[in-house]
C-alpha positions, 0 to 999 in steps of 0.5 A: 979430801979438800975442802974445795972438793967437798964443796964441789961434791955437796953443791952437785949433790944439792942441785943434782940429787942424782946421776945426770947420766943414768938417773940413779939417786946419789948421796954423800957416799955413792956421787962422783963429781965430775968437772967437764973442764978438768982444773987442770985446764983451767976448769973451776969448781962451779955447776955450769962445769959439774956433773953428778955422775954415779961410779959406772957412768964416771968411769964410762965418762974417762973411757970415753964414752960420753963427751965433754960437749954431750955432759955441758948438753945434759946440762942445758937441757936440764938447768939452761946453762949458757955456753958458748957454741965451741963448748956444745960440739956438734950434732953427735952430741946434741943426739947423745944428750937427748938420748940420755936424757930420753931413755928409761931410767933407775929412777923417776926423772923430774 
């Protein structure tokens, strides 16, 4: 692993400290980071474009289940992130984010 990927990993475990999906506790060895823009679309190791996710919500995460919008809303609702209105997508969304962010989970929420 690059040293850039263990930054990314340990900043977002730092500010996370669990999945954002699901709620369950994350350390060194069970977080998944996740950049909502891949690198490879000019995407940049920084927590405006991170998600801590654990393996099961990653993986829900590339098969489509959660959308790239529904993650930056997770993480406005959550840290205030600023994006522009294109990023944030529609109302589905919005309603997929709160929806997470409202049901029960694993863990405690803050």
């Amino acid at each position: 692993m690059s040293t850039a990927r263990r930054a990314f990993k340990r900043m977002l475990l730092r500010r996370d400290g669990r999945c954002m999906v699901c709620g369950v506790y994350l350390d060194e060895d069970t977080i998944n980071p996740h950049h909502i823009t891949t690198r490879g679309a000019g995407g940049e190791d920084n927590l405006e474009n991170g998600i801590s996710l654990c393996q099961q919500c990653h993986v829900a995460v590339h098969n489509g289940h959660y959308s790239p919008a529904a993650l930056r809303w997770i993480l406005w609702i959550h840290y205030s992130y600023e994006y522009e209105d294109w990023q944030l997508g529609d109302e589905r969304d919005r309603e997929a984010a709160l929806n997470l962010c409202a049901k029960p989970t694993r863990v405690e929420r803050w």
